[in-house]
Each structure stands twice: as C-alpha cells, then as structure tokens.
C-alpha positions in Angstrom: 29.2 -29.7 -59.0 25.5 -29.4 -60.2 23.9 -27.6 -62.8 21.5 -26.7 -60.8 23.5 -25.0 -58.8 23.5 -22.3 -61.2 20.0 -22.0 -61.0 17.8 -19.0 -60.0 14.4 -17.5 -60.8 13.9 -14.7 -63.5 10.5 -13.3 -63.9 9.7 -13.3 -68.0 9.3 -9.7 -68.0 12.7 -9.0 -66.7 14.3 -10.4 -70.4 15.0 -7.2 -72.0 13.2 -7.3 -75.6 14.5 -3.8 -76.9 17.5 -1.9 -76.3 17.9 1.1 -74.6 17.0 4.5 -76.2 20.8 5.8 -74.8 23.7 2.5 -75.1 25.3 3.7 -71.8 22.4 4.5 -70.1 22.2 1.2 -68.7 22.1 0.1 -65.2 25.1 -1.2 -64.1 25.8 -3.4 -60.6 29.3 -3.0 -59.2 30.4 -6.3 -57.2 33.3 -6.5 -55.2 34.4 -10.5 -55.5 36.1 -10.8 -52.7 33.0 -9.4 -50.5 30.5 -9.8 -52.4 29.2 -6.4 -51.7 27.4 -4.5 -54.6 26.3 -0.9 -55.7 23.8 0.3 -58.1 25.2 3.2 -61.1 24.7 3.2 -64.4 27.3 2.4 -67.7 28.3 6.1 -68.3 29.5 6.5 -64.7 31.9 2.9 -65.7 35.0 5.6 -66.2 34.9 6.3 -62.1 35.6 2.5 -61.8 38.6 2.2 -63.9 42.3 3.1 -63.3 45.3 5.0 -65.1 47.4 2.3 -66.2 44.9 0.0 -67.1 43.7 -1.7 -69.6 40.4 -2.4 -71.3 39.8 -5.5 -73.9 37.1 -5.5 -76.6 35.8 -8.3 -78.7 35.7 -6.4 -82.6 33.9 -9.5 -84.2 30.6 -8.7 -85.9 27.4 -9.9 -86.4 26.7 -11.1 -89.5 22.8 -10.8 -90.8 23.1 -14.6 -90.8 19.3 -15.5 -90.6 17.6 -16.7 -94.0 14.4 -16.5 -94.5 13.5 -18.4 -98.2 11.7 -21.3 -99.7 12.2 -24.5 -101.1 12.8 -25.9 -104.0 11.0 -26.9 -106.4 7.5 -26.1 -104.5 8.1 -23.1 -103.1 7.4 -24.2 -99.4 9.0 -21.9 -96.6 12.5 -22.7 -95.1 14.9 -20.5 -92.5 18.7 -21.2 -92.9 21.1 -19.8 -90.1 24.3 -19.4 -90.8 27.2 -20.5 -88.2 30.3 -21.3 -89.6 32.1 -19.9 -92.8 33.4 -23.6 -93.9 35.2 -22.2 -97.1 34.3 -22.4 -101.1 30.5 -21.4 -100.5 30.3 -23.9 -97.9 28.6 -23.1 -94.4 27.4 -25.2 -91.3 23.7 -23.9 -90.3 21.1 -24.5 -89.2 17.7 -25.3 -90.9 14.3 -25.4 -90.9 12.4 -27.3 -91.5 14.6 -30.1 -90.8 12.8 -33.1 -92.1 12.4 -31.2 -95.8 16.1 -30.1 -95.6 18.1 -33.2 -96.3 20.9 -34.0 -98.6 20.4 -32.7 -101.9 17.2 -30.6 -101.0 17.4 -27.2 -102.7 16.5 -23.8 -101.0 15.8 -19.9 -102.6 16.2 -16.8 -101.1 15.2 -13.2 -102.5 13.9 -13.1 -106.1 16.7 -16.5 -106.8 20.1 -14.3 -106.2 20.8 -16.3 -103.5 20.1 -20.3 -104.1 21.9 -23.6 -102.0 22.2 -27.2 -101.7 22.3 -29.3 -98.4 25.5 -31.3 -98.7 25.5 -33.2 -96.0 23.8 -33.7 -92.9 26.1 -33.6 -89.7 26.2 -35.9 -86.6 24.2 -32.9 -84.7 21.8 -32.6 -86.9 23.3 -29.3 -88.3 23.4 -28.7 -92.3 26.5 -28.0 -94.7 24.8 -25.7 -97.6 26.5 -25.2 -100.8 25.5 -21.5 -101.7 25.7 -19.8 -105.1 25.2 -16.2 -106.4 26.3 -13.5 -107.8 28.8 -10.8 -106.6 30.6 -10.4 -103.2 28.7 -12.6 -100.6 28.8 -10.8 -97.7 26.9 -7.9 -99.7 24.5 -10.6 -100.9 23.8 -11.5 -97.3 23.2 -7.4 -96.2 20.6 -7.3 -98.7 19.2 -10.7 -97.9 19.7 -11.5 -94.2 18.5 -10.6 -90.7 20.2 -10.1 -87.7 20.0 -13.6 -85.1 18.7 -12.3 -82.5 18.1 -14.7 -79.6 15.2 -16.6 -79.1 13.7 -14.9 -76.2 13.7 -11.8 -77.9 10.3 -11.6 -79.4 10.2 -7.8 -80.4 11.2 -7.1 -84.1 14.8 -5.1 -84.3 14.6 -1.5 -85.9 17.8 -0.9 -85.8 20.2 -3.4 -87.1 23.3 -1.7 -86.1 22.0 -2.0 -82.1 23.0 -5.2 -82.3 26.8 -4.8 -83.0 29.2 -3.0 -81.1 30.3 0.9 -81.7 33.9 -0.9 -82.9 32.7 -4.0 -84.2 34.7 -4.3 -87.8 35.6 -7.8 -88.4 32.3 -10.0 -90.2 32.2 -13.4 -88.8 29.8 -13.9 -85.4 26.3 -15.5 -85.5 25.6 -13.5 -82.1 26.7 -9.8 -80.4 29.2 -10.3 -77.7 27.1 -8.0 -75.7 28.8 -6.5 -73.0 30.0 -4.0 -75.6 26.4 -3.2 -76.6 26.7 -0.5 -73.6 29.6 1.6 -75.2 29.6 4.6 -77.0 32.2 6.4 -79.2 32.2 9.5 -76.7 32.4 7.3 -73.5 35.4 5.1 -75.5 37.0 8.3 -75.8 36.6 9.4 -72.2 38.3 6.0 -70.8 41.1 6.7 -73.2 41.7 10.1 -72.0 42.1 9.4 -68.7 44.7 6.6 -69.4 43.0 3.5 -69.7 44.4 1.8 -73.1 42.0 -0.2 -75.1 43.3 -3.6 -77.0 41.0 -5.6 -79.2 40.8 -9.4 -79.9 38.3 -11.2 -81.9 36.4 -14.1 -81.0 33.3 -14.9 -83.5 30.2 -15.7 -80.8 28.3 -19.1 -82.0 25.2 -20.1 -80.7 26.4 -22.6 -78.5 26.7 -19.4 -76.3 22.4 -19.5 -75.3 22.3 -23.0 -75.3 21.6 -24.2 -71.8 23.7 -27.2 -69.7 21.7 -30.1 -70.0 24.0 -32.4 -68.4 23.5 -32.7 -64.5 27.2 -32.9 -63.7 28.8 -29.5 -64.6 32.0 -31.1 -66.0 30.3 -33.5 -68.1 29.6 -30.5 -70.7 30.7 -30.3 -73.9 31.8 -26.6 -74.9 31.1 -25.7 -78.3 34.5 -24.3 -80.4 34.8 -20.7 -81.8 37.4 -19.4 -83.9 39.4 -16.2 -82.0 42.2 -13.9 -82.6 44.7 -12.6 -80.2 46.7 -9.6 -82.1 50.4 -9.3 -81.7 49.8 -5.0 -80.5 46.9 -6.7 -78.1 49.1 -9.3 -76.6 52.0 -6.9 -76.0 49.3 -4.6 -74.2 48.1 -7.0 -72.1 51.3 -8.0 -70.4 52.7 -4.5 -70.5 49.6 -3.9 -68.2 50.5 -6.5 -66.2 54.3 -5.7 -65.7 53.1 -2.3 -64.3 50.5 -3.5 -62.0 47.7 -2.6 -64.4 44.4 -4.1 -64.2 43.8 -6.0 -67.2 39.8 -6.0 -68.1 37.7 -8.0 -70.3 34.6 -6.6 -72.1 32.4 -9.7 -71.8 32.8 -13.4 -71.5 34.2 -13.6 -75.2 37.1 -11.0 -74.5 37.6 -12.9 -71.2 38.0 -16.8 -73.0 39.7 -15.4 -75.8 42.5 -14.0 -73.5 42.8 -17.3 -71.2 42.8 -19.5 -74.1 46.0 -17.9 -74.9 47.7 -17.5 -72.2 50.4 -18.8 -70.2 50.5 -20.8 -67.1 52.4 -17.5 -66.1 50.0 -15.4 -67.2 52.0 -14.5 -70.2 50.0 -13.4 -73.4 50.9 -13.9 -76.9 49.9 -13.6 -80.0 47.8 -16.6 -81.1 44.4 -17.4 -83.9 42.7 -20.6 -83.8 39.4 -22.4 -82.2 38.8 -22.2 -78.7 36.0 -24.6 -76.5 37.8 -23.3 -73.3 35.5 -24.0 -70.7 35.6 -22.0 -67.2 33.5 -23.0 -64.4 34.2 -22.9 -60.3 37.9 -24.1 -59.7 39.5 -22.4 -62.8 42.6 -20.5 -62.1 42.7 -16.9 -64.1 45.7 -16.2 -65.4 44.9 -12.8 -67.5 42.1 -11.5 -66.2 41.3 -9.0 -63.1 38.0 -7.4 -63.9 35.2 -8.1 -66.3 32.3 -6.1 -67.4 29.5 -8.5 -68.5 25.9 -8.5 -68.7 23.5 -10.6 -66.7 23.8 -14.8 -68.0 20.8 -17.1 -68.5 19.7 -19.5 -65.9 22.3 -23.0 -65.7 24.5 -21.5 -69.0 28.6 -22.1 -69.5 28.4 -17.8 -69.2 26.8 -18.0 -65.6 29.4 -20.3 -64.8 32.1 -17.9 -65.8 31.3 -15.5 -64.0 30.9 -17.6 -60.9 33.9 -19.2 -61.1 35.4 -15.4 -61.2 33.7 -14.2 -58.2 32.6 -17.0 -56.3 28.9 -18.6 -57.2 27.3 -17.8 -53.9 28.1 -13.7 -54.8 27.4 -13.7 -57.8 23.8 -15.6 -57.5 23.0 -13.0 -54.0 24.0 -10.2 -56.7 21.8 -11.9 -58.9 18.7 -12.2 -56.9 19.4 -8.8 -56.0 19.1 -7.6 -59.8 15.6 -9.1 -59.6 14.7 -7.4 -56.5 15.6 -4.1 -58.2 14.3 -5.3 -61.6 17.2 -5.0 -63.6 17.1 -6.0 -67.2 18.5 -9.4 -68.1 20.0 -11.2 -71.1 21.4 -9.9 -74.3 19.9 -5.9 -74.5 19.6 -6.1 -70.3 22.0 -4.8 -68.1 25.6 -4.6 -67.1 27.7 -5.9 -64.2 31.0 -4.9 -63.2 33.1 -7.3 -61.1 36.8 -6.5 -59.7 
C-alpha cells in the first residue's frame, strides 16, 4: 500500500485559519462506512445521530502554551523553543530554533530572565533536551510566557487562547488540540447527556508527530511517533458496559480512538491502562472498541487520513473527501467535522 494512495487535492483557501464564531456551528458530513453514502448538517444537530445507550469518548488532555519565543545567550540573538515532552527535573525534549546556534551548552532567555535554559543534549532527531530554571510553579511560568502551538498552516494570529482547547480539557500535558472536540459546547454536552448518551474521558497528550506527513513510500514502512495516554478505571468499565448492552461505543477524534485500541483486548475488552502508545492504524486494522468516530477532515498522505480510511474504507472516505471540496468545507485543525458509523 502507497502513500500516495492517501493523496487528494486541497485548494489553500480551504485550510481553515480561524475558528468559528459559534464551536458547534460547524459543518458536519455524515458518512455511512458501509455505503459510503454522505449528508451535509451541521455539529449542533450531532445529538439526532446518536443513540440511548451509547456512549461518547473524549480526549481531556490540554494544550499547553508550549511555544517560546526568547533570545540567546550571551548576545541577545532571537531563538523559539517548543516544548514536547515533560522529561522530568526541569528537563523537556523540544524543539529549537535556530538549530545550528542551539547546541549543547548554548544558553537561551525568555521574558525579562524569569525563565532561562540550557541545551543538554542534542538527540539522534535533531530534537533538544533543555534544562529550565525559574522561579515559582512552572506551568504558571509558562501561562505568562508561552503561546499556544498552533499548526503551521495556520497563519492568522489566535485571539482567543482558550479556542484552542476543548470545553472539558483539564489535564496540562499536549503540544497540539485533539480537535474533534474543538466543536463541542457545555450546552450541547449537556443535551447528549440528557437524552442518555454517557460520556467517558481518557487522556492522550497530542505531539507533533500528529501534522507530520508520511514520507516513506510504502505505508507500513512508517514509524509512528509515541504519546503518553490514560485509560481511567470509570472509563474502561463504561466502555464495555456499552458494549455488553449493544451500545455504540464513540470516539471524539483519532486520539480518543488510538487511546482506546491501544488498550484493548483481542476481545474487545477494555481496561484500565497509562503508558506510551505509537499504535499505528492504517487499511487492514481490525477495531476492536470502536463503532463510530467523530473527526475532523486529515491532511493529505498523514497516519490520521489513514485512520480513518482504514475505518471506513479509503475509496469512501477520499469520494467523501473530494466531496468536502466540492462543497467547500473547511479543513484541518479549526475546519470541519465528519461523522462516520
């Protein structure tokens, strides 16, 4: 299987740069997997599509303001430090900029000094562990300090910080949104409760791995990046309580969707797990968990694309796809939703 099977054409002014002025207001395209068939609505009418007796799972991690923007000491020249990976005692993996000043030893400022660090080593992948010192709690450091990662095809500047996290996001730790939950609000969270869809929670902290393209030719010859996830025990319980009464079980985005395969059983048996997950699903991949998944619409030849094809078939999903175009949806991480069952 090729990469460039996962191909298709995206006109540049279809890559959503803001978000919406309303989170559930939307577009969403329905797809039936097993026809391929699609209709157009929007993310407030997603209650019409759900069941009593099933259940919806969210991804609660949260964007940290991970993106540094200082300067170098001594000299004062400018530097950007990204954080990705809390390594523990002050020490994260990030990435830098500009690489070739930023070597072992090299000292970097950010604020009025508050916040200083030392590159301590350089890793295979050219990615940085810095040493950071300050003052205080960190992550309070960092709200003062940092700006949100936004992906690299946004160009607009943010206004609103908290656009990028999720109504429910509460757990620190992601260098991007998981953001199929973007679309949700506290009053349309409340609606899907009331008619008796249950809502479970895992965490999975979103590296950038996730927008980095395939660049090997052969699909399998990919190497999936790792991030650290958390199935709770009340999640897991919900999950195949769902399941045992012929409940739909139904992942809010990719991350909610890996988290919950990672974890479970040939059987399709959930439990209660934490660790680091480079699952990698792509055409062949037998679900165990999963039934339905709301998403939004994946970058050209990316791990996410292949996801979803290998959920409802890659011909589908690429017709619903071109489709989106046609209708000129809005793509990528403040576009769009899908919903597939």
């Amino acid at each position: 299987m090729k990469t460039s099977d996962f191909d298709y054409y995206l006109p540049p002014e279809l890559i959503a740069q803001t978000p919406t002025e309303r989170r559930d207001a939307s577009r969403l395209m329905c797809l039936d997997r097993k026809t391929g068939a699609y209709q157009h609505k929007h993310f407030y009418d997603l209650p019409e599509l759900l069941r009593p007796g099933d259940c919806l799972v969210l991804n609660d991690s949260r964007v940290l303001p991970a993106r540094l923007l200082g300067r170098r000491l001594p000299g004062g020249g400018a530097c950007e430090v990204l954080l990705l990976v809390d390594r523990g005692e002050n020490v994260w993996e990030c990435i830098v900029r500009p690489g070739k000043h930023l070597r072992a030893g090299a000292r970097v400022a950010f604020g009025e000094g508050e916040l200083t660090g030392e590159v301590a080593e350089v890793l295979p992948d050219g990615n940085r562990l810095v040493r950071f010192a300050y003052e205080g709690v960190f992550l309070e450091v960092l709200e003062r300090l940092g700006r949100m990662p936004l992906p690299p095809y946004i160009k607009a500047e943010l206004r609103d910080r908290e656009r990028y996290q999720t109504v429910y996001s509460r757990v620190n730790g992601s260098a991007a949104a998981p953001t199929a939950g973007l679309h949700f609000t506290p009053e349309l969270l409340e609606k899907i409760a009331a008619q008796g869809v249950r809502l479970g929670y895992v965490t999975l902290h979103v590296g950038l791995g996730t927008f980095r393209p395939v660049k090997e030719d052969d699909v399998e010859a990919h190497e999936m990046h790792s991030e650290y996830c958390v199935v709770p025990e009340e999640t897991a319980a919900l999950v195949n309580e769902t399941k045992a009464n012929g409940g739909r079980v139904i992942c809010v985005g990719t991350t909610s969707c890996r988290t919950l395969e990672s974890w479970a059983g040939e059987d399709g048996t959930l439990r209660a797990s934490s660790g680091w997950t480079d699952i990698y699903i792509y055409p062949g991949y037998r679900f165990k968990v999963m039934d339905a998944l709301v998403t939004n619409f994946h970058l050209p030849q990316s791990t996410l694309l292949m996801l979803v094809s290998a959920f409802a078939g890659r011909e589908h999903v690429l017709a619903a796809y071109e489709e989106a175009v046609r209708e000129r949806y809005r793509f990528f991480s403040f576009g769009d939703a899908m919903f597939l069952a």
